[in-house]
Backbone as a printed PyTorch tensor [residue, N CA C, xyz], in Angstrom:
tensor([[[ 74.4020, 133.4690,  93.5990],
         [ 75.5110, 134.0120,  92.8330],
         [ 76.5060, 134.6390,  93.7900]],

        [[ 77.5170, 134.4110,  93.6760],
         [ 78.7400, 134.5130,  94.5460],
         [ 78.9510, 136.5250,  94.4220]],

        [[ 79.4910, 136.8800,  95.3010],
         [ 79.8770, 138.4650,  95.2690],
         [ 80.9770, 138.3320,  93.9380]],

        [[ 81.2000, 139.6050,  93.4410],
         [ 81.7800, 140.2260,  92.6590],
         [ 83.1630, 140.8130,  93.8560]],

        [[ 84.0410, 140.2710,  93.2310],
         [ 85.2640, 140.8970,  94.2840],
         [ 85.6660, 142.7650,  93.9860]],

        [[ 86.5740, 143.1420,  94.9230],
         [ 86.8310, 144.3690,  94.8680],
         [ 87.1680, 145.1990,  93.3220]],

        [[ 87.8430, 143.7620,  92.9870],
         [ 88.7460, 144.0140,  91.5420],
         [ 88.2660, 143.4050,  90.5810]],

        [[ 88.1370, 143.5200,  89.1650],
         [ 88.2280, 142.7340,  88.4250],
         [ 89.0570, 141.9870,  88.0910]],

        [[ 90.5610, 142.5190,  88.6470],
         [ 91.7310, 141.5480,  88.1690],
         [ 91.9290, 140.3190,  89.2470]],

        [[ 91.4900, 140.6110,  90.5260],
         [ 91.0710, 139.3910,  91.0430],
         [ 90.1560, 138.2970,  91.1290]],

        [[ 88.9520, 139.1090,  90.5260],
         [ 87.7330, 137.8440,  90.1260],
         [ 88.6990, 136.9960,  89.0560]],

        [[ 89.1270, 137.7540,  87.9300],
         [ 89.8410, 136.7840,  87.0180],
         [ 90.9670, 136.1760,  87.5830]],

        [[ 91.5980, 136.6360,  87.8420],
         [ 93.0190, 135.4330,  88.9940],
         [ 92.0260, 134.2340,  89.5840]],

        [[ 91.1590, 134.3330,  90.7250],
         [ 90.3900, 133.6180,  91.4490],
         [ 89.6480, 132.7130,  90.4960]],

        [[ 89.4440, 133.1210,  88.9880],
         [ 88.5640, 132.3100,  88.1610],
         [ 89.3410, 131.3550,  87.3520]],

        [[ 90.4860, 132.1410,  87.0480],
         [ 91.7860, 131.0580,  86.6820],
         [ 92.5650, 130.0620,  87.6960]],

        [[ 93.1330, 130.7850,  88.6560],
         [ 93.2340, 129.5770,  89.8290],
         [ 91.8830, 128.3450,  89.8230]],

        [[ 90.9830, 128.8960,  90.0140],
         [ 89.5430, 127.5580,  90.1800],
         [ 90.0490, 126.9000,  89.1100]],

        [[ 90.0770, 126.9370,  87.7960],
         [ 90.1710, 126.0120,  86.6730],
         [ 91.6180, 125.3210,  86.8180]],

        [[ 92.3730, 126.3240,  87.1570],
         [ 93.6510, 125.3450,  87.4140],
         [ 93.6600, 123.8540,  87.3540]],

        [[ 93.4270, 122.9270,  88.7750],
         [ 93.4670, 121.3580,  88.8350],
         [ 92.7760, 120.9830,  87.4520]],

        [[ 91.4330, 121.2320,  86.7330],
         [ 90.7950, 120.6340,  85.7430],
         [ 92.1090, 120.6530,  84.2600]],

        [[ 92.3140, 121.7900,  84.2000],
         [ 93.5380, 122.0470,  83.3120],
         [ 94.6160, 120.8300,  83.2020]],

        [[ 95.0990, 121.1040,  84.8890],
         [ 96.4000, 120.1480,  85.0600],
         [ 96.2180, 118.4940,  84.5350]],

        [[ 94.7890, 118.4030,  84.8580],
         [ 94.3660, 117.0000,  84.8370],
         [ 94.0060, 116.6670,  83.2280]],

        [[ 93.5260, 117.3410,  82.7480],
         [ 93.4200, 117.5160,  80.9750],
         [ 94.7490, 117.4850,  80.2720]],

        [[ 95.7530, 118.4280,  80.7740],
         [ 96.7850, 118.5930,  80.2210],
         [ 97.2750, 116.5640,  81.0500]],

        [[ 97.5910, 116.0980,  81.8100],
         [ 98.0380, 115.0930,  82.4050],
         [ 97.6100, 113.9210,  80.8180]],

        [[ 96.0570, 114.0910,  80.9450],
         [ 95.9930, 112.8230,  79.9270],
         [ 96.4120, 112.8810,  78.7100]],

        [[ 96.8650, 114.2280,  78.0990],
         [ 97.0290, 114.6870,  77.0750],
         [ 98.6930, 114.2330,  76.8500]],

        [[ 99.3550, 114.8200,  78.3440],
         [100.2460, 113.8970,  78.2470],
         [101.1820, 112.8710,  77.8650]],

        [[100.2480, 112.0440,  78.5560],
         [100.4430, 110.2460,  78.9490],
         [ 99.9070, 110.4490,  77.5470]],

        [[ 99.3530, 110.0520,  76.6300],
         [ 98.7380, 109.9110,  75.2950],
         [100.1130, 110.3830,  74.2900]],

        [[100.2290, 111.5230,  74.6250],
         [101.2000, 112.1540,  73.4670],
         [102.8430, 111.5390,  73.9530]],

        [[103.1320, 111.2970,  75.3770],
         [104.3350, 110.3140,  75.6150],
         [104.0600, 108.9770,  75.2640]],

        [[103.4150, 108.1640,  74.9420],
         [103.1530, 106.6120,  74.8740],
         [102.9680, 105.9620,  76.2450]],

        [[103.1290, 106.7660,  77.0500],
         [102.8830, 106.0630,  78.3840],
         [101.6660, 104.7740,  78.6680]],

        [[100.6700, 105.7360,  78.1720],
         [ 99.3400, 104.7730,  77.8940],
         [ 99.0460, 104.4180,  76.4820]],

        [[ 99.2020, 102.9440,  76.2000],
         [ 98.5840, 102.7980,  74.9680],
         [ 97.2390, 101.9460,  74.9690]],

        [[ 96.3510, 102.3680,  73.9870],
         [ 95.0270, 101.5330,  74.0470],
         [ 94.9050, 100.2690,  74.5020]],

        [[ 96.1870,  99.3270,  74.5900],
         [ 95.9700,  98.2860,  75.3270],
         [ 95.9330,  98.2240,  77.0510]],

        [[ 96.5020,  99.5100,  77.3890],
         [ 96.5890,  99.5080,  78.6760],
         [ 95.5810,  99.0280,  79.3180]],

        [[ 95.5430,  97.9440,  80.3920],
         [ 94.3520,  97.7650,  81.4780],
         [ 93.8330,  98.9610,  82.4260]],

        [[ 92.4070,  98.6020,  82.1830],
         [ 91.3530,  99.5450,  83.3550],
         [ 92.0220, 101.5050,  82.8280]],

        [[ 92.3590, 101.3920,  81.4480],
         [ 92.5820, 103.1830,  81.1250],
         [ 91.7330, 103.8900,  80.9020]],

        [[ 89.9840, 103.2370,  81.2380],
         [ 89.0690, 104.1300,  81.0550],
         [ 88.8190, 104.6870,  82.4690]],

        [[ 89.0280, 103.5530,  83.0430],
         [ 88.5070, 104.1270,  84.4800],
         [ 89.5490, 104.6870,  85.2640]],

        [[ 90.8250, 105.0070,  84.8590],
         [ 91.9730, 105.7150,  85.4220],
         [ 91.5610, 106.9980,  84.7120]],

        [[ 91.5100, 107.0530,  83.4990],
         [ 91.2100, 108.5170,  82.9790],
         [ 89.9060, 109.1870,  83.2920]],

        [[ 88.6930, 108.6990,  83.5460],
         [ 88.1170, 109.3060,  84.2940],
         [ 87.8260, 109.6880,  86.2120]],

        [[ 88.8860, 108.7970,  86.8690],
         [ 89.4630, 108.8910,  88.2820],
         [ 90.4130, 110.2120,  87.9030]],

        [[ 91.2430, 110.5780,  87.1100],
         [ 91.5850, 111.5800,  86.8500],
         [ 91.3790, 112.6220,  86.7460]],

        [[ 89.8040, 112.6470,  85.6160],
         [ 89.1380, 114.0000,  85.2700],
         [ 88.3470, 114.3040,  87.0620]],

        [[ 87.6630, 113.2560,  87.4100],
         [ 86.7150, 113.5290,  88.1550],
         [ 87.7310, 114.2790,  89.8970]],

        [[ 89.0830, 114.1960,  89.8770],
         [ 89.8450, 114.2110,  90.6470],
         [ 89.9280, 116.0040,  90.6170]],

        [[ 90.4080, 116.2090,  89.0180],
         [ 90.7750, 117.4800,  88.8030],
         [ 89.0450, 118.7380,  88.5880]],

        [[ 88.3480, 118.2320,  88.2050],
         [ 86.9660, 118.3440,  87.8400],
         [ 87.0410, 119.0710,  89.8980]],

        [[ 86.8910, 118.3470,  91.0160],
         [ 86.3350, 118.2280,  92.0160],
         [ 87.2550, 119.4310,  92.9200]],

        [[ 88.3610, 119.2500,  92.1340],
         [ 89.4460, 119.7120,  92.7730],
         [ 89.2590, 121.7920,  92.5650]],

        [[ 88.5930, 121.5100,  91.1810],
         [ 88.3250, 123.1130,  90.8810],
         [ 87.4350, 123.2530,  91.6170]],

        [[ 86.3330, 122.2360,  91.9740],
         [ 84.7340, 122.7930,  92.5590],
         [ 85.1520, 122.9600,  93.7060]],

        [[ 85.4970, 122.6190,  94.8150],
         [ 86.4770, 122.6400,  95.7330],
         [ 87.5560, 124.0370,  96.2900]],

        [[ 88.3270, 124.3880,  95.0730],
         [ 88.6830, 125.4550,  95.1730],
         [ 88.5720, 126.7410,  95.1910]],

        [[ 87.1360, 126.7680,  93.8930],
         [ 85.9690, 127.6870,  93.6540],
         [ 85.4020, 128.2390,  94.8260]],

        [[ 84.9960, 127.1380,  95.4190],
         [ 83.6470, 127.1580,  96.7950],
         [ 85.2100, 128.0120,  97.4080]],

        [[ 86.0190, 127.5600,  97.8010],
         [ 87.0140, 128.3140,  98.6680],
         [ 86.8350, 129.2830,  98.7550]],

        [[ 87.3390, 130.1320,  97.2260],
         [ 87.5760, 131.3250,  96.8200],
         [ 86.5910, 132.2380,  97.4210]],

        [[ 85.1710, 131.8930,  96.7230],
         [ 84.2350, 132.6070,  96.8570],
         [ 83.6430, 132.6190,  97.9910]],

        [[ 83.7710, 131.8450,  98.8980],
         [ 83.4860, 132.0630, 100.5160],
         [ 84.2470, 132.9350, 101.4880]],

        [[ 85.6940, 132.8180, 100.2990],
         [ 86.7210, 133.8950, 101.1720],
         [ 86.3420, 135.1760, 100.8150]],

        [[ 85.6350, 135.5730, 100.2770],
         [ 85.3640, 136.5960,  99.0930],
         [ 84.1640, 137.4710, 100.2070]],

        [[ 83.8090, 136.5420, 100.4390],
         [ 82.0060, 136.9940, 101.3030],
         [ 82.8490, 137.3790, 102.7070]],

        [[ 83.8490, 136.9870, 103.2110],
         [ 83.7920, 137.3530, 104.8710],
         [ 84.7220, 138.6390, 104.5920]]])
């Protein structure tokens, strides 16, 4: 379990930044869906939308590990 930072208002900043990319990438397909960009006929839109999630998904785990390593030194 990762340290508890000085602040509480920075654990929560640091916990909202981490979710950030997953957000962006949720909000992205939500998007493309609600513009018509992608319609169900589109080719290979399963495997673009999950190259997407898994992009933004990796991108928080990624940023997380950052945070909380900066946290420890």
């Amino acid at each position: 379990m990762p340290e508890i930072p000085k602040s509480r208002t920075r654990l929560v900043l640091d916990i909202i930044l981490a979710f950030l990319p997953w957000v962006v990438s949720m909000y992205a397909l939500y998007w493309f869906e609600y513009a018509a960009i992608w319609i169900p006929e589109t080719p290979h839109r399963d495997k673009i939308s999950l190259a997407i999630l898994v992009l933004g998904m990796g991108a928080s785990f990624f940023l997380y590990s950052y945070l909380t390593r900066r946290d420890r030194t």
